[in-house]
C-alpha positions as CSV (number, residue, x, y, z in Angstrom):
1,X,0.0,0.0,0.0
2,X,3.2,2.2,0.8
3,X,4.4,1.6,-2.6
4,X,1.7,2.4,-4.6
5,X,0.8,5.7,-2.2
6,X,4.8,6.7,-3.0
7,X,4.2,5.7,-7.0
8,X,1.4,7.7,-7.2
9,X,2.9,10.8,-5.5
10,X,5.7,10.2,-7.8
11,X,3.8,10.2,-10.6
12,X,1.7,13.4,-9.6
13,X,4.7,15.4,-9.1
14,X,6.4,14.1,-12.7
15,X,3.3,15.2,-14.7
16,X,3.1,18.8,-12.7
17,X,6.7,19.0,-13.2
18,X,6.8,18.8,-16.9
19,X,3.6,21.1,-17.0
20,X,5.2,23.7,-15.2
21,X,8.6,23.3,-17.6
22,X,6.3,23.9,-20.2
23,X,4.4,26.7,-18.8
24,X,7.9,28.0,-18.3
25,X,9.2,27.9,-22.2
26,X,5.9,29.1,-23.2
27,X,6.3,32.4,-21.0
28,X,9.8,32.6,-21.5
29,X,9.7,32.6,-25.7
30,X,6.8,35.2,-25.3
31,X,9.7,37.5,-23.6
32,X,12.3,37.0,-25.9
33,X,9.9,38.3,-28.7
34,X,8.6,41.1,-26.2
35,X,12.6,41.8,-25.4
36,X,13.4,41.8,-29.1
37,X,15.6,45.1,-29.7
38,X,14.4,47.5,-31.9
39,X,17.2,48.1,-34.4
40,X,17.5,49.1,-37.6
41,X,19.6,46.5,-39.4
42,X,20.4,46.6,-43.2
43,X,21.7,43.8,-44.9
44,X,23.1,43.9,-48.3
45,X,24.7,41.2,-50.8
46,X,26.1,42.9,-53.8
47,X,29.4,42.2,-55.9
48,X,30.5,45.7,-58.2
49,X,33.4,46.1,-60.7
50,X,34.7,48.7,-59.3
51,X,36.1,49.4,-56.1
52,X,34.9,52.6,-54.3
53,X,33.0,53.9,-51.0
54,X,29.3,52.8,-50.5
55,X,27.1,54.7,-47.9
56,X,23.9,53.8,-46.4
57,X,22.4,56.9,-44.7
58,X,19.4,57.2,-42.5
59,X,18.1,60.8,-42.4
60,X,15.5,63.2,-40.9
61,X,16.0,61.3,-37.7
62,X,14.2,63.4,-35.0
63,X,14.9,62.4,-31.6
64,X,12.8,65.3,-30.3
65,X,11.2,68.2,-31.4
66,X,14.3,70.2,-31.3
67,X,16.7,68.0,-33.4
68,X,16.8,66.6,-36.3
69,X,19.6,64.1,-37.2
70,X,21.4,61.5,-39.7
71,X,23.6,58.9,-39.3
72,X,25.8,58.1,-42.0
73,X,27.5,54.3,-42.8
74,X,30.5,54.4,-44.5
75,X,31.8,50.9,-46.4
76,X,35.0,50.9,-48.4
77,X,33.8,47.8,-51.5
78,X,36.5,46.2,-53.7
79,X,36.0,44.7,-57.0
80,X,34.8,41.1,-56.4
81,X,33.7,38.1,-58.2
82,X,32.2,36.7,-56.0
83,X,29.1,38.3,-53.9
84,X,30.2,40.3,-50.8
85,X,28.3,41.2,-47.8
86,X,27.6,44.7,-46.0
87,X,26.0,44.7,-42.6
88,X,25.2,48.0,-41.0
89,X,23.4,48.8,-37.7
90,X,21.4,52.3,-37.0
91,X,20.4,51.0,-33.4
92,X,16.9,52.4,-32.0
93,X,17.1,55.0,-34.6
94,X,14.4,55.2,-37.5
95,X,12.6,57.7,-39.6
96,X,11.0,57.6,-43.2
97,X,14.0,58.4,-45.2
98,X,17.0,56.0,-45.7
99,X,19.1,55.6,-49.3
100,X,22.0,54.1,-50.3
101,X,24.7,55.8,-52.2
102,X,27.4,53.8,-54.7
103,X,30.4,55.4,-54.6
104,X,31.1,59.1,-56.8
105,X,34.6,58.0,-57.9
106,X,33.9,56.3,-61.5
107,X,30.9,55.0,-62.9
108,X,30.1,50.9,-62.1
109,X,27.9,48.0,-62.6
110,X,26.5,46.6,-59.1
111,X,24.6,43.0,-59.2
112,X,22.5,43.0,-55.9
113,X,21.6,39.8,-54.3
114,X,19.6,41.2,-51.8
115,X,18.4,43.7,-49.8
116,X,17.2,43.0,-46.6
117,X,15.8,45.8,-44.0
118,X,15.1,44.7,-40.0
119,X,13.8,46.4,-37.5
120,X,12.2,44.5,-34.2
121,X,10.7,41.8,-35.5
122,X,9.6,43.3,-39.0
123,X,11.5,42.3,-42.0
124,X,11.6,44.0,-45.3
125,X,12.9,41.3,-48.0
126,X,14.1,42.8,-51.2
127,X,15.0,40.6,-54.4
128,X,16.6,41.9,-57.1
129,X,13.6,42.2,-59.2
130,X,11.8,44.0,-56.4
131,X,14.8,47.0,-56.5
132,X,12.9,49.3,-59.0
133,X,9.4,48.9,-56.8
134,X,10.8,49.7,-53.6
135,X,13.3,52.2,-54.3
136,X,13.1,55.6,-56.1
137,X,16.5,55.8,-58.6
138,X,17.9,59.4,-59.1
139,X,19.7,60.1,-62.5
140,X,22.7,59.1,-62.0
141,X,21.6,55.2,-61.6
142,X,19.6,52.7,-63.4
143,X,19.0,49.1,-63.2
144,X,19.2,47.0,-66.5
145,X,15.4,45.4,-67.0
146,X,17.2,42.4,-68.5
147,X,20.4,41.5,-66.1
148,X,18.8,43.4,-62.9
149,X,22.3,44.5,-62.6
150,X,22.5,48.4,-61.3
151,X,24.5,50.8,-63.4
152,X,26.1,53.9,-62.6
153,X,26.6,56.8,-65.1
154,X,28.1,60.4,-65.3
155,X,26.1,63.3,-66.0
156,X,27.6,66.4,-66.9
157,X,30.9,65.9,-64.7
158,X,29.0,64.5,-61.9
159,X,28.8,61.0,-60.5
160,X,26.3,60.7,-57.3
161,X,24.6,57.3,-58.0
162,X,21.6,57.2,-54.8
163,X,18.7,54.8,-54.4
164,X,15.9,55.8,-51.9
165,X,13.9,53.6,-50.5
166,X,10.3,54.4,-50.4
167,X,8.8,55.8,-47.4
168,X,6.2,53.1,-46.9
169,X,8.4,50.7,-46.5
170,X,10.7,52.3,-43.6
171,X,6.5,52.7,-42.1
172,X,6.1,49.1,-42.3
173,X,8.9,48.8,-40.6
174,X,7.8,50.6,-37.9
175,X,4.6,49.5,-37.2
């Protein structure tokens, strides 16, 4: 009778247990995600023909409603064959108004993998056939509807070569 009182009570506290451990994962995955840091992460693959500077810039940043800011990400690129990687990090900082620039020293051709744009636990995923929909191209840039690869030209005796990304995807972002 000992033994099956003992079994019993063993038994009990094995099934509460392993409730309880579950209970426990449950609440603990639901604060990871509520923890989650809100950063702005951008994630690029890209190879380019040309070596130069590449700068991702995230303006009109208003920390209050005295200032207005931008942070600026400078990456030195080198001519590659294969695909390369930039990884940049704006921290808690976000507004409606980020772009990427390609370099001003000589006109180049840049194949983009991807694009990808984090913040919290919102993702932005851009392919390269998705380039022209989600970013505005100024006139010293175009992408080639056949390749997909980005090219860079002179006008006049400027080279400036910017994409900006469309405001509502920086909202989506932020929602």
């Amino acid at each position: 009778m000992k033994n099956t009182i003992f079994a019993l009570c063993a038994l009990f506290m094995l099934t509460n247990c392993k409730s309880d451990s579950k209970e426990n994962a449950t609440d603990t995955n639901a604060q990871n995600t509520q923890n989650l840091k809100k950063e702005l992460v951008v994630k690029m693959g890209f190879k380019t023909n040309k070596s130069d500077e590449f700068k991702m810039v995230l303006y009109n940043i208003v920390p209050d409603e005295f200032q207005n800011k931008y942070i600026v990400i400078k990456e030195r690129v080198i001519l590659t064959s294969e695909m390369d990687n930039i990884t940049v990090n704006f921290g808690d900082n976000i507004s409606d108004n980020f772009r990427i620039n390609f370099g001003i020293e000589e006109p180049k051709e840049i194949e983009i993998s991807s694009i990808q744009l984090i913040y919290g636990p919102n993702i932005v995923n851009i392919n390269p056939e998705d380039i022209s929909t989600h970013f505005t191209f100024n006139e010293y840039i175009s992408q080639d509807p056949s390749t997909l690869k980005l090219q860079t030209k002179k006008v006049g005796d400027k080279h400036n070569p910017i994409i900006y990304l469309k405001r509502k995807y920086l909202r989506e972002l932020n929602k």
